[in-house]
mmCIF file of the C-alpha atoms, coordinates in Angstrom:
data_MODEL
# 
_entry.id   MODEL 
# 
loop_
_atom_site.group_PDB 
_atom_site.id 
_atom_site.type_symbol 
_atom_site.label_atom_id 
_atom_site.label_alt_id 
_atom_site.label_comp_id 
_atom_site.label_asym_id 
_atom_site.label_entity_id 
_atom_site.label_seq_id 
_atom_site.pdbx_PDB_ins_code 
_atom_site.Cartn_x 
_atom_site.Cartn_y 
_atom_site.Cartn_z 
_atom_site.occupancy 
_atom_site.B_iso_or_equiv 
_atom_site.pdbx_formal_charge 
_atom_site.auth_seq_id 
_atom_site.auth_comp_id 
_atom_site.auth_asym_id 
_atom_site.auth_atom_id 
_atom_site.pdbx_PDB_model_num 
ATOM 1   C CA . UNK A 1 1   ? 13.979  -7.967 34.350  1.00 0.00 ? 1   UNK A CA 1 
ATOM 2   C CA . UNK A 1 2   ? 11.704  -6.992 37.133  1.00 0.00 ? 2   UNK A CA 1 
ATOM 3   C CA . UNK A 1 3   ? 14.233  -4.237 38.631  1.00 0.00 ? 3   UNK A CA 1 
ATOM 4   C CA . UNK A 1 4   ? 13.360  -3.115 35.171  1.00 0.00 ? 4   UNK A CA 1 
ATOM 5   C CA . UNK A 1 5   ? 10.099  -2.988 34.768  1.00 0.00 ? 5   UNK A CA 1 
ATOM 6   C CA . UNK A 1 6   ? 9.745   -1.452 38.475  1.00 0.00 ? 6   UNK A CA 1 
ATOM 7   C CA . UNK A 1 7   ? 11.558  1.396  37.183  1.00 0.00 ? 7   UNK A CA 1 
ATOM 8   C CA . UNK A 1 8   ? 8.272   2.395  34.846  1.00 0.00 ? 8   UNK A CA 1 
ATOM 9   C CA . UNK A 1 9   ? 4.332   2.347  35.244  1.00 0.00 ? 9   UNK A CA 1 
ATOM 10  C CA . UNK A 1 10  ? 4.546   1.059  31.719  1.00 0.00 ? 10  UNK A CA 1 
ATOM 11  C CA . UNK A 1 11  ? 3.312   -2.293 31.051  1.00 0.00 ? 11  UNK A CA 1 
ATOM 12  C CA . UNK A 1 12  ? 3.267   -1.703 27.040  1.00 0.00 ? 12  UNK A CA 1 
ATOM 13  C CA . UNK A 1 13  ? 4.603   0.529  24.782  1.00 0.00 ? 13  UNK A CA 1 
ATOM 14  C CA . UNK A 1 14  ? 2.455   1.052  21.053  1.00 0.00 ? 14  UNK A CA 1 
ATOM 15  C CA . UNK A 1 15  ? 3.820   3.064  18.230  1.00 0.00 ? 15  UNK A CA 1 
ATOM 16  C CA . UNK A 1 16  ? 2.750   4.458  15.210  1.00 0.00 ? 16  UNK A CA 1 
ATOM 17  C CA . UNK A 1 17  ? 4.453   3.011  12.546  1.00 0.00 ? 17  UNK A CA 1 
ATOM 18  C CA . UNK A 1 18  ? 4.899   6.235  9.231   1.00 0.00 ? 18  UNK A CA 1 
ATOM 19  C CA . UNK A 1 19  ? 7.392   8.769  10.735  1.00 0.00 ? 19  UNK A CA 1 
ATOM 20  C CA . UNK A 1 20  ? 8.201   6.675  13.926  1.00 0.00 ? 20  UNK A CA 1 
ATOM 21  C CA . UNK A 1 21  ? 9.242   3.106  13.040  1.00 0.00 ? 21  UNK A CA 1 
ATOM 22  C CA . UNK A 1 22  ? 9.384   3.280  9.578   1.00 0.00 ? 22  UNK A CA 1 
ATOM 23  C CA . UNK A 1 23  ? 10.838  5.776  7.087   1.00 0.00 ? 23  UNK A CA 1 
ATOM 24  C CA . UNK A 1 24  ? 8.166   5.710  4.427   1.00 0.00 ? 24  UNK A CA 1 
ATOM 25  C CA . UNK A 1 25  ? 8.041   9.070  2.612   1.00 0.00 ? 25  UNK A CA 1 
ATOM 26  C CA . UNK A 1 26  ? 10.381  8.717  0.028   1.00 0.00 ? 26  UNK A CA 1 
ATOM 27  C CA . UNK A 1 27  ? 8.146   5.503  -1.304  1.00 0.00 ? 27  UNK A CA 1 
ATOM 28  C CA . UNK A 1 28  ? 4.444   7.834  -0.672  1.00 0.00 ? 28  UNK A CA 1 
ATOM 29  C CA . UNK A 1 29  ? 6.208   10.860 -2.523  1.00 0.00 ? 29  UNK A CA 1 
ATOM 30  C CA . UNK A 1 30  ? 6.891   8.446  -5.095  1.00 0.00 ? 30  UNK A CA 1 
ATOM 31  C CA . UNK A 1 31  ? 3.676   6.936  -5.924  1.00 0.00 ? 31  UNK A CA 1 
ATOM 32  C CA . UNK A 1 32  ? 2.147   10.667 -5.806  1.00 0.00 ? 32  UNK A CA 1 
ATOM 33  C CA . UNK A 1 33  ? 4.943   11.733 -8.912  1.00 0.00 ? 33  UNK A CA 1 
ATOM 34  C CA . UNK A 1 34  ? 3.765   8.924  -10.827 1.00 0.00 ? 34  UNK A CA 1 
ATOM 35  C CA . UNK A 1 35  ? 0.313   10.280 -10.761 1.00 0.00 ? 35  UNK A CA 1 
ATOM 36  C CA . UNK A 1 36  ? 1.796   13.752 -11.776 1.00 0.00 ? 36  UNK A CA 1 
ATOM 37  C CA . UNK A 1 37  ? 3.666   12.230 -14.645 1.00 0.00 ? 37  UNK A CA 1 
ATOM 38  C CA . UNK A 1 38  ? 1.068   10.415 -16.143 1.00 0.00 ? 38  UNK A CA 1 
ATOM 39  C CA . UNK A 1 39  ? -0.932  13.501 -16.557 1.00 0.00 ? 39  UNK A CA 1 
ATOM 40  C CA . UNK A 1 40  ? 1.972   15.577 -18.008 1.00 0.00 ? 40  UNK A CA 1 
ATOM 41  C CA . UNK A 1 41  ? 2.896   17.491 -15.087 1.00 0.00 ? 41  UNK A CA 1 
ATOM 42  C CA . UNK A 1 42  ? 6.283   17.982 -13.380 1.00 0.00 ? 42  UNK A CA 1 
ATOM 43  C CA . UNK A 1 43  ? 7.520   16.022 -10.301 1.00 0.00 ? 43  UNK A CA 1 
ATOM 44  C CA . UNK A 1 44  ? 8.502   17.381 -7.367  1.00 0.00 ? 44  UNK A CA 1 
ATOM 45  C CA . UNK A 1 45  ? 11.442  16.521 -5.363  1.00 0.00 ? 45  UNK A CA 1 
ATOM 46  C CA . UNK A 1 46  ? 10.584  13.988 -2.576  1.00 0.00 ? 46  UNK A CA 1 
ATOM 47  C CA . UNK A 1 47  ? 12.031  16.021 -0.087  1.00 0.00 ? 47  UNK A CA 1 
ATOM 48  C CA . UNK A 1 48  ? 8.880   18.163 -0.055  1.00 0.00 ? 48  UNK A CA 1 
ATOM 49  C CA . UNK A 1 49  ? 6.577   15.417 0.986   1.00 0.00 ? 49  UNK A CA 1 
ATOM 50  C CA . UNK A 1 50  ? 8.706   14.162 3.496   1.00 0.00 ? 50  UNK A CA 1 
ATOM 51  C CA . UNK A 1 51  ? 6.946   16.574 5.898   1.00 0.00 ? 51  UNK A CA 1 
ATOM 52  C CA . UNK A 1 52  ? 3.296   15.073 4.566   1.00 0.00 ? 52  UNK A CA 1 
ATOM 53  C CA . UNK A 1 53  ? 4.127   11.777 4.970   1.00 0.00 ? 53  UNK A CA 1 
ATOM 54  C CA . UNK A 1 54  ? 2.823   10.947 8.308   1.00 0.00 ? 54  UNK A CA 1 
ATOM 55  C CA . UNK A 1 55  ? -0.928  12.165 6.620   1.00 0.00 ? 55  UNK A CA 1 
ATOM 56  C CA . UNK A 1 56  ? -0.219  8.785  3.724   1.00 0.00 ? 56  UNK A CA 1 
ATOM 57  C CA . UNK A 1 57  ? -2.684  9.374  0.714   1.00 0.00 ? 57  UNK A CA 1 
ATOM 58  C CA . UNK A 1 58  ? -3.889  12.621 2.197   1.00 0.00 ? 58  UNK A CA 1 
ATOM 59  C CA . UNK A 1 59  ? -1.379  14.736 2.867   1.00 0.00 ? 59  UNK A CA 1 
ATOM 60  C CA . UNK A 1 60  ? 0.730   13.286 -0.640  1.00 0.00 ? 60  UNK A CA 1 
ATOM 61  C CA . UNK A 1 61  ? -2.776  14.440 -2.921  1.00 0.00 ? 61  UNK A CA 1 
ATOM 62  C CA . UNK A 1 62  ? -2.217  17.089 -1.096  1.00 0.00 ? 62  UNK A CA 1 
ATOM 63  C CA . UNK A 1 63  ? 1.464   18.315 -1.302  1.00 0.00 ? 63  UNK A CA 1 
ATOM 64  C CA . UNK A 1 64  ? 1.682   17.247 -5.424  1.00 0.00 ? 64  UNK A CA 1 
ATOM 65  C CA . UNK A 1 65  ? -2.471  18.083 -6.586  1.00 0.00 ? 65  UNK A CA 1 
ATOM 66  C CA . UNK A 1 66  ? -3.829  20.802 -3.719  1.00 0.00 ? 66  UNK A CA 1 
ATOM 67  C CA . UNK A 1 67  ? -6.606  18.358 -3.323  1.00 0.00 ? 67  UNK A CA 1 
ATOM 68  C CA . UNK A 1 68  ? -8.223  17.557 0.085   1.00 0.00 ? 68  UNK A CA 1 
ATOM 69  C CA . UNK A 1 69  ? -10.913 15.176 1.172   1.00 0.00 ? 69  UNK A CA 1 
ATOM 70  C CA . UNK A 1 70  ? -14.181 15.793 0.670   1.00 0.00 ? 70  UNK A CA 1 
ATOM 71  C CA . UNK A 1 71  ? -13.405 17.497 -2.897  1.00 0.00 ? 71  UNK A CA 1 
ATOM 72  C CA . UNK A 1 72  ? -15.356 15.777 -6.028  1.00 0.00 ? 72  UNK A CA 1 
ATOM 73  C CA . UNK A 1 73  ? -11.710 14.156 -7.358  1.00 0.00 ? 73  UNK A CA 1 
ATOM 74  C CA . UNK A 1 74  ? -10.303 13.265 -4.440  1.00 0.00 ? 74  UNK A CA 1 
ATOM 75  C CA . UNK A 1 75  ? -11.549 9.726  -3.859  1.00 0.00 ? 75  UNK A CA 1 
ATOM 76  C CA . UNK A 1 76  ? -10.564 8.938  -7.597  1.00 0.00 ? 76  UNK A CA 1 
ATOM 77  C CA . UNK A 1 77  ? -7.347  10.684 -7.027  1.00 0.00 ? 77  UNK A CA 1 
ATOM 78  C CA . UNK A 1 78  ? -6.531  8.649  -3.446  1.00 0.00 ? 78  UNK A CA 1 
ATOM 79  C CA . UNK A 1 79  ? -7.836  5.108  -4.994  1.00 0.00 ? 79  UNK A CA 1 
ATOM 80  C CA . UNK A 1 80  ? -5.358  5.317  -8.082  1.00 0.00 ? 80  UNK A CA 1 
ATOM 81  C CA . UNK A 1 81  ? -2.595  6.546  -4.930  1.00 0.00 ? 81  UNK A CA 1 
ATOM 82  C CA . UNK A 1 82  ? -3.117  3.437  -3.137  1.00 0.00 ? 82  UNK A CA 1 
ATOM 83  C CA . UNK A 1 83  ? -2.888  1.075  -6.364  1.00 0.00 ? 83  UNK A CA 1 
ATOM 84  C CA . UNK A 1 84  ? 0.119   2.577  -7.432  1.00 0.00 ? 84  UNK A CA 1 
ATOM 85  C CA . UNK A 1 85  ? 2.068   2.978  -3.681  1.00 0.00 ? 85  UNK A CA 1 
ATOM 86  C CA . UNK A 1 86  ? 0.966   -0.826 -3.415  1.00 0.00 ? 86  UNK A CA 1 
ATOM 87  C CA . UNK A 1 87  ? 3.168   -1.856 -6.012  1.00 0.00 ? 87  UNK A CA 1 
ATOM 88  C CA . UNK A 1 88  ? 6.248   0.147  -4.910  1.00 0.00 ? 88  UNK A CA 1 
ATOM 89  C CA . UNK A 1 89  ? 5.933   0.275  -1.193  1.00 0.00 ? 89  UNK A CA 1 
ATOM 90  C CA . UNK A 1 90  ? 8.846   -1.930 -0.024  1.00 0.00 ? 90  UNK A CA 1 
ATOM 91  C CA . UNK A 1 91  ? 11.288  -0.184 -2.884  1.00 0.00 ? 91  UNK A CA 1 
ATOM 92  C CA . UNK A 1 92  ? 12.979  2.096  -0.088  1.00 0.00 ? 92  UNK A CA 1 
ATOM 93  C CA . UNK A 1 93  ? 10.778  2.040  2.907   1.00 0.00 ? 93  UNK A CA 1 
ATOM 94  C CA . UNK A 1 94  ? 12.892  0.928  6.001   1.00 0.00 ? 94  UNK A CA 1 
ATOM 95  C CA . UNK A 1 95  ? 13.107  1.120  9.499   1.00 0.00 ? 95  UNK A CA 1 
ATOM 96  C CA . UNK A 1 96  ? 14.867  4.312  10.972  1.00 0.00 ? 96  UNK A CA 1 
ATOM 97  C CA . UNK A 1 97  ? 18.063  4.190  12.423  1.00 0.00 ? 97  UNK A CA 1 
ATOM 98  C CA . UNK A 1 98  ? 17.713  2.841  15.964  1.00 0.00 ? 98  UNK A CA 1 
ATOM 99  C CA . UNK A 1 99  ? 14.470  1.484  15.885  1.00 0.00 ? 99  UNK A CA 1 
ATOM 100 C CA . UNK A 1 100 ? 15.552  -2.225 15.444  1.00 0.00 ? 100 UNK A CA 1 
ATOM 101 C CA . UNK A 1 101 ? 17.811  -2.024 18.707  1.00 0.00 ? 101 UNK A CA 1 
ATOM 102 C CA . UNK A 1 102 ? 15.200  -0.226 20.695  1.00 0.00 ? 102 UNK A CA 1 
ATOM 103 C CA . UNK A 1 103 ? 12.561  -3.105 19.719  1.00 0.00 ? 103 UNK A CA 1 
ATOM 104 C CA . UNK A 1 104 ? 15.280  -5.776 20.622  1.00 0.00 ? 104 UNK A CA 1 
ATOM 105 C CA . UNK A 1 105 ? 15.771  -4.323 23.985  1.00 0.00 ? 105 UNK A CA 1 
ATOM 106 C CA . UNK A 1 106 ? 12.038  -3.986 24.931  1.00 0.00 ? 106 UNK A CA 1 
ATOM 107 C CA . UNK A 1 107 ? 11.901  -7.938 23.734  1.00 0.00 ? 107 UNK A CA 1 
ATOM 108 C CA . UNK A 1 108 ? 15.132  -8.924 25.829  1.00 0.00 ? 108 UNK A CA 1 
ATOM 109 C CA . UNK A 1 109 ? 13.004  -7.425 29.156  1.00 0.00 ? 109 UNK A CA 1 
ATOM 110 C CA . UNK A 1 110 ? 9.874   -8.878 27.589  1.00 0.00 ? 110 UNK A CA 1 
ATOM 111 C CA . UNK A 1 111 ? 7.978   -5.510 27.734  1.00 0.00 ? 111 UNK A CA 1 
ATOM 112 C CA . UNK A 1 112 ? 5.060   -5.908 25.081  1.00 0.00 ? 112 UNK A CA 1 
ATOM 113 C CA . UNK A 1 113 ? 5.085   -3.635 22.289  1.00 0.00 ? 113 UNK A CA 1 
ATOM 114 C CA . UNK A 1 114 ? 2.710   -2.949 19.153  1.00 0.00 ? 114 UNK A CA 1 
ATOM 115 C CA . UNK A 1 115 ? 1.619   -0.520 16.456  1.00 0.00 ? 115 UNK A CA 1 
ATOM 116 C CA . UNK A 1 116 ? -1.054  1.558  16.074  1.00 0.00 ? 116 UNK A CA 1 
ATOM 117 C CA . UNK A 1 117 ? -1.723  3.059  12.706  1.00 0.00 ? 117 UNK A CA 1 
ATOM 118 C CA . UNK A 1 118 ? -3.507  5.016  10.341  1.00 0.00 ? 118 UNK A CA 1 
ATOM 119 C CA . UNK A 1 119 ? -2.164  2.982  7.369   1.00 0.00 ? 119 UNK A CA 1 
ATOM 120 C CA . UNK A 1 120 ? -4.734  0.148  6.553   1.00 0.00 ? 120 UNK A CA 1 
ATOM 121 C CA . UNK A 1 121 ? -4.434  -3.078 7.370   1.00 0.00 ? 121 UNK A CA 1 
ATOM 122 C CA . UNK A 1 122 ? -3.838  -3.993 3.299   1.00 0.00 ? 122 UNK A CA 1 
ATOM 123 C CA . UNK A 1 123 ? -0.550  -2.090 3.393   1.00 0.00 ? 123 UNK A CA 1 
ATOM 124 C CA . UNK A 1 124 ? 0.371   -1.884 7.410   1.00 0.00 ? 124 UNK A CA 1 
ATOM 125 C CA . UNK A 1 125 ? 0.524   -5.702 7.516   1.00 0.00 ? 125 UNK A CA 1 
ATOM 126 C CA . UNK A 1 126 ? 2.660   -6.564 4.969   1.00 0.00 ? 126 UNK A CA 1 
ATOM 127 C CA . UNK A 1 127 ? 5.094   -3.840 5.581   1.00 0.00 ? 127 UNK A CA 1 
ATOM 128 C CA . UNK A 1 128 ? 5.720   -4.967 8.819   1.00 0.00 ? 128 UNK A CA 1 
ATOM 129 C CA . UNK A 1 129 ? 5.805   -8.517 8.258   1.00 0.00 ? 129 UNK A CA 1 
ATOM 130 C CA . UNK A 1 130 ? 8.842   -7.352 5.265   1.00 0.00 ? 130 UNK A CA 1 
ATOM 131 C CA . UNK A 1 131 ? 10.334  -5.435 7.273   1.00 0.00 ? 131 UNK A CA 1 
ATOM 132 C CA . UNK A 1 132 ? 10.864  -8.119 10.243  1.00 0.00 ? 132 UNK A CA 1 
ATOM 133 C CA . UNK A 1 133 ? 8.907   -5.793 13.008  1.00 0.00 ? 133 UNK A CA 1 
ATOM 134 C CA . UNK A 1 134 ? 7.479   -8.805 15.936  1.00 0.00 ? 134 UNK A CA 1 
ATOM 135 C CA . UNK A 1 135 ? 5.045   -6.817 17.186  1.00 0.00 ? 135 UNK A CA 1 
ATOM 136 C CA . UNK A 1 136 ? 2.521   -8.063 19.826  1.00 0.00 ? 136 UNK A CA 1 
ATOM 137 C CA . UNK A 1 137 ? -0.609  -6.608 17.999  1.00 0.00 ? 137 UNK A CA 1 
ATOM 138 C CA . UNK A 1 138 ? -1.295  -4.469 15.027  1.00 0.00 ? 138 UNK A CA 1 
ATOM 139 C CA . UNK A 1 139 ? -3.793  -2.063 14.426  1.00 0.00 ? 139 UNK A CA 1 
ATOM 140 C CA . UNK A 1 140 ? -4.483  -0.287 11.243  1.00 0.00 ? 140 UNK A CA 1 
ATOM 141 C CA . UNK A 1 141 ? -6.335  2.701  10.203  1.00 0.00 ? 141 UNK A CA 1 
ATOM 142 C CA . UNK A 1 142 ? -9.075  0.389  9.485   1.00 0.00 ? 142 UNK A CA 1 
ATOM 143 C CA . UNK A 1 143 ? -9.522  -2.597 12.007  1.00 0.00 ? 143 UNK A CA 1 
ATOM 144 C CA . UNK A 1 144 ? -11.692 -0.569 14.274  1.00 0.00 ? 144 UNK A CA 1 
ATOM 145 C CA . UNK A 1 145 ? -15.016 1.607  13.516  1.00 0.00 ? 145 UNK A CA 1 
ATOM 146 C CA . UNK A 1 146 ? -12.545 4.946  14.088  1.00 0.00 ? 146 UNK A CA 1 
ATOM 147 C CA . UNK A 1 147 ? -8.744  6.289  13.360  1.00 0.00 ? 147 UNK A CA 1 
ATOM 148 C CA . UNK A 1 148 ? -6.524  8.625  15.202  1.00 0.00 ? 148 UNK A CA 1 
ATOM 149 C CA . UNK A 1 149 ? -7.234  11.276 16.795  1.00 0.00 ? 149 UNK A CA 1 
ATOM 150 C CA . UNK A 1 150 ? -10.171 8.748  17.846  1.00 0.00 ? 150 UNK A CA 1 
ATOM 151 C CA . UNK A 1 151 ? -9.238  7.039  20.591  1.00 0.00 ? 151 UNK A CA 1 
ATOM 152 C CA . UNK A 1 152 ? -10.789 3.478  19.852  1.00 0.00 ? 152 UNK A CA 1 
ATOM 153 C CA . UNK A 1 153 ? -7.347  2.210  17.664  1.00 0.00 ? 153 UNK A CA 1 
ATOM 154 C CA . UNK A 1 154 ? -5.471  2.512  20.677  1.00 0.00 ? 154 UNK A CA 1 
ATOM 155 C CA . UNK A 1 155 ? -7.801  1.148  23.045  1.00 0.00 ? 155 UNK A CA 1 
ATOM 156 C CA . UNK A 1 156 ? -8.222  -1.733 20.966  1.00 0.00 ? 156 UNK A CA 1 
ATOM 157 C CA . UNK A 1 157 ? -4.572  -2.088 21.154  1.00 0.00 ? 157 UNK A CA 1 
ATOM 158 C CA . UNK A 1 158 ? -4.661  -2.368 24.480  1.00 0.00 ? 158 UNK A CA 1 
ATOM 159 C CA . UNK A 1 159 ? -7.803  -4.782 24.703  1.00 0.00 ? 159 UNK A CA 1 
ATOM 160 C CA . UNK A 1 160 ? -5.545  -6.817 22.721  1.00 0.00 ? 160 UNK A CA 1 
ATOM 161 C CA . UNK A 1 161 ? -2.791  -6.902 24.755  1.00 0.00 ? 161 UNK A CA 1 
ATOM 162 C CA . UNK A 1 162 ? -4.467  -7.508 28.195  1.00 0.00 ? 162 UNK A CA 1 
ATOM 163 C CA . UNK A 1 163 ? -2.544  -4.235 29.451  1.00 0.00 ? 163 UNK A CA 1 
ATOM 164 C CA . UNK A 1 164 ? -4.782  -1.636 30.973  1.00 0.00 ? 164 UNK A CA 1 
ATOM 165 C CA . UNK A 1 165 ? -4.778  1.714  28.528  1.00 0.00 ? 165 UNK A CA 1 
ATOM 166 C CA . UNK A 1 166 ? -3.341  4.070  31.644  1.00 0.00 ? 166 UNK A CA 1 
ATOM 167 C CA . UNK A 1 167 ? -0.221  1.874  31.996  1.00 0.00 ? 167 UNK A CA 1 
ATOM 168 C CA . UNK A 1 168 ? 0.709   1.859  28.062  1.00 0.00 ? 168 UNK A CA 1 
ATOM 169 C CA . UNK A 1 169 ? 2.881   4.353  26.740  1.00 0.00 ? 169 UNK A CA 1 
ATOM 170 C CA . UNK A 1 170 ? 1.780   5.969  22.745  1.00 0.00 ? 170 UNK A CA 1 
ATOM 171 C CA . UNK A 1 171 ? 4.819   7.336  20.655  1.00 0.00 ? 171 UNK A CA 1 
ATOM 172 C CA . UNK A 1 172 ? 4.045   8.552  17.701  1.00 0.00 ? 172 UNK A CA 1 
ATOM 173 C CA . UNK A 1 173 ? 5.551   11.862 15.231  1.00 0.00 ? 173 UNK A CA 1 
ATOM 174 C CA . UNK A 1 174 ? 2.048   13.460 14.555  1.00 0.00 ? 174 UNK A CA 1 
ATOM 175 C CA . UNK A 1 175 ? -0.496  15.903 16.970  1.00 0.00 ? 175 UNK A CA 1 
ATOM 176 C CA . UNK A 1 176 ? -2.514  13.494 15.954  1.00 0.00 ? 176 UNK A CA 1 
ATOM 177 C CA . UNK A 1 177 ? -0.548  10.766 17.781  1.00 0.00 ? 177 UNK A CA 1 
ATOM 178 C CA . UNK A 1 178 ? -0.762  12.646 20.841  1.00 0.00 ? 178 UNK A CA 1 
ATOM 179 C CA . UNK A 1 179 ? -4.569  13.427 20.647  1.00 0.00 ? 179 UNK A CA 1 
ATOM 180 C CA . UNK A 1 180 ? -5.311  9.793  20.193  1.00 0.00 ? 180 UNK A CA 1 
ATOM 181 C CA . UNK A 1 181 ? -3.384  9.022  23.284  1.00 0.00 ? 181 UNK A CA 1 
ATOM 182 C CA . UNK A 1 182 ? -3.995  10.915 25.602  1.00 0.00 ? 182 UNK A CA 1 
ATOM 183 C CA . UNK A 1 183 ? -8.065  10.573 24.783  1.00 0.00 ? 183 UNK A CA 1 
ATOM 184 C CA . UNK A 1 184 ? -7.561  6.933  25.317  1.00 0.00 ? 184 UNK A CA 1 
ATOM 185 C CA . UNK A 1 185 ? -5.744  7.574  28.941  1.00 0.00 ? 185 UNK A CA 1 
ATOM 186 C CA . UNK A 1 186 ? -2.031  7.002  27.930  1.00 0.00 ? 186 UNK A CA 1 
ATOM 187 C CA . UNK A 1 187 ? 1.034   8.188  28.034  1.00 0.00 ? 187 UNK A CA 1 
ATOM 188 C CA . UNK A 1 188 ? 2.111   10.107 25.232  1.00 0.00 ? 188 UNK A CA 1 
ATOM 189 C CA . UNK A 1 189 ? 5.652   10.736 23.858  1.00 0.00 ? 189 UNK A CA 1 
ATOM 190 C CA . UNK A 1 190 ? 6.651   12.619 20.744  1.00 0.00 ? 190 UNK A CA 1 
ATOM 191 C CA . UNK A 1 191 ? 9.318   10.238 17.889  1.00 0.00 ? 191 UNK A CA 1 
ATOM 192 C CA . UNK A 1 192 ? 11.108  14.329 16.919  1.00 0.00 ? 192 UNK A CA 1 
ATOM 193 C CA . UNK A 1 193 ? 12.840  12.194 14.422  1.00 0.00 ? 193 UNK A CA 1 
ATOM 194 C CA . UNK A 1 194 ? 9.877   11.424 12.433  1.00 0.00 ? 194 UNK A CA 1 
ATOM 195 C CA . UNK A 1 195 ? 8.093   13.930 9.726   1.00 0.00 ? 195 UNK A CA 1 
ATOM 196 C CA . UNK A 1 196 ? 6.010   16.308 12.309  1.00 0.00 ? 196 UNK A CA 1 
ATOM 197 C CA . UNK A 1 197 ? 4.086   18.055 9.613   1.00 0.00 ? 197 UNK A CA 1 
ATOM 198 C CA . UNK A 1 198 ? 4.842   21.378 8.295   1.00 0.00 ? 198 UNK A CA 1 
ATOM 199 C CA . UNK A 1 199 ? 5.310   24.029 10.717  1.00 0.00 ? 199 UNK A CA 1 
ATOM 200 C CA . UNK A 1 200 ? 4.694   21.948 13.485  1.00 0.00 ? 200 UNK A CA 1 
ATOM 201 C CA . UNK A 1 201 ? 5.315   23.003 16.955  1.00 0.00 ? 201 UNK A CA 1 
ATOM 202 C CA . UNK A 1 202 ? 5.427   19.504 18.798  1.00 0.00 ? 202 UNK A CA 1 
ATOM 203 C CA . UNK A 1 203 ? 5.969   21.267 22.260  1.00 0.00 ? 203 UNK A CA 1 
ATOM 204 C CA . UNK A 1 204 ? 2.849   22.872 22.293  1.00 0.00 ? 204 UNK A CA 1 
ATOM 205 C CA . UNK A 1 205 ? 1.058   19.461 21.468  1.00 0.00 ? 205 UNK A CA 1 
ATOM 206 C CA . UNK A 1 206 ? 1.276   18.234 25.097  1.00 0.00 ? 206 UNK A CA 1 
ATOM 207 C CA . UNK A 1 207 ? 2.695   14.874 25.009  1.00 0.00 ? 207 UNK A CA 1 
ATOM 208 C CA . UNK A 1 208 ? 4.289   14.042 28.471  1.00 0.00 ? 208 UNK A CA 1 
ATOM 209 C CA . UNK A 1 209 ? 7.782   13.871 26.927  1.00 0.00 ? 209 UNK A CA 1 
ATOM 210 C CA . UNK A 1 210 ? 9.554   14.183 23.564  1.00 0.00 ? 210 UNK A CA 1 
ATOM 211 C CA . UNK A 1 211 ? 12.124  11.755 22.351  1.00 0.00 ? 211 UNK A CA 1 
ATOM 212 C CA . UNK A 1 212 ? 14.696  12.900 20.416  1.00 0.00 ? 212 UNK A CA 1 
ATOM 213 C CA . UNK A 1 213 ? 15.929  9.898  19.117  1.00 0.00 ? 213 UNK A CA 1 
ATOM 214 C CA . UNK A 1 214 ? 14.974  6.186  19.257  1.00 0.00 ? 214 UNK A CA 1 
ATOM 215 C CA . UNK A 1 215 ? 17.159  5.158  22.147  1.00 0.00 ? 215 UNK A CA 1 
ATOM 216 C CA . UNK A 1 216 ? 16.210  7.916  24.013  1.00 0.00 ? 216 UNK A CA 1 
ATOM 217 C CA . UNK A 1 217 ? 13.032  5.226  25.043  1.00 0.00 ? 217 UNK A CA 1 
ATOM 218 C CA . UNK A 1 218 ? 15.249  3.226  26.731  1.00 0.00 ? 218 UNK A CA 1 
ATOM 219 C CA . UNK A 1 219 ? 16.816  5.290  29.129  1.00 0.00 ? 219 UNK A CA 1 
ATOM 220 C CA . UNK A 1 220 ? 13.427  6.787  29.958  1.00 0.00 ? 220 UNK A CA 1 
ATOM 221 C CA . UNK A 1 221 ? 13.113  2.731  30.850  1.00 0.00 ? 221 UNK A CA 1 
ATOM 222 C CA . UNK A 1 222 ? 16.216  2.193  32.512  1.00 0.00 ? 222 UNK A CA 1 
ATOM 223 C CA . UNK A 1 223 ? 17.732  0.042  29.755  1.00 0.00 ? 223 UNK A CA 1 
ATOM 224 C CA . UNK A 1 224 ? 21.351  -0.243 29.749  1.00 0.00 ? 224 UNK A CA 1 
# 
């Protein structure tokens, strides 16, 4: 284990959790057609809001009613989206492929892990805690003062973890992701497998590396 660990600077690796751990968007594009159908209006396909689905209640209002926050409907509009994804948010939601076996393997060489968040606490917990995910800490888009791009989710992360913020490593699938990273002094990686946003260009977001695939982590750590 400690050939291993040699072999990085890392002493923790955090992820976000919508677009990187978890394939979510088919669930979020679902609670945002229920809101069009109750008013009368056609559905769209979920496969356009798969690219929104890293944004959660905003970028759904925003794909299926053009509505964006700060707009007189929009906090009426994202409250009745969070009651209605609450009830259906473990219908399809899963981990992606790969993501189970790369969070074995950083448990076999006891290399802390955790997730850092936008989605609030109400909905990241139990997710994770369906979907079997150990992680060493959880934070949410609402257990500290700030969220991503801010810097303080991560930081708490590491607070949490007793690993100094320069020797953790942030994947996440958003700009957002990498903003909040580096800001907080971390390594940065990109999860290219996750929903990126539309038109995104994730090599001009300068994140020290971009993973192409979940397992891809593990050779960057020398895992067999």
């Amino acid at each position: 284990m400690a050939a291993l660990l040699r072999a990085t600077a890392w002493q923790a690796v955090l992820f976000d959790l919508d677009g990187t751990l978890i394939d979510s968007a088919g669930d979020l594009g679902r609670a945002a057609n229920l809101m069009l159908a109750a008013r009368g209006r056609p559905t769209l396909p979920l496969h356009e809001y798969r690219p929104h689905g890293g944004s959660g209640a905003r970028g759904m209002l925003g794909r299926a009613f053009g509505a964006s926050p700060g707009e007189p409907a929009y906090d009426d509009l994202k409250r009745e989206f969070l009651d209605r994804y609450e009830t259906l948010m473990f219908d399809t939601t899963a981990a992606f492929a790969g993501v189970e076996d790369q969070l074995a393997a950083l448990d076999a060489i006891e290399l802390p892990w955790g997730i850092v968040t936008n989605k609030a606490e109400r909905f990241a917990t139990p997710l994770v805690r369906r979907l079997g995910l150990r992680c060493g800490v959880l934070v949410g888009g609402d257990t500290t003062p700030h969220a991503k791009p801010h810097p303080a989710p991560l930081l708490e992360a590491a607070r949490r973890l007793g690993v100094d913020p320069a020797r953790c490593l942030y994947v996440g699938d958003d700009e957002r992701d990498v903003i909040a990273g580096r800001a907080a002094g971390m390594s940065t990686a990109v999860a290219a497998w996750g929903y990126l946003g539309v038109g995104a260009d994730p090599g001009a977001w300068g994140a020290d590396f971009c993973l192409n695939a979940p397992g891809e982590l593990l050779n960057r750590l020398g895992v067999p």
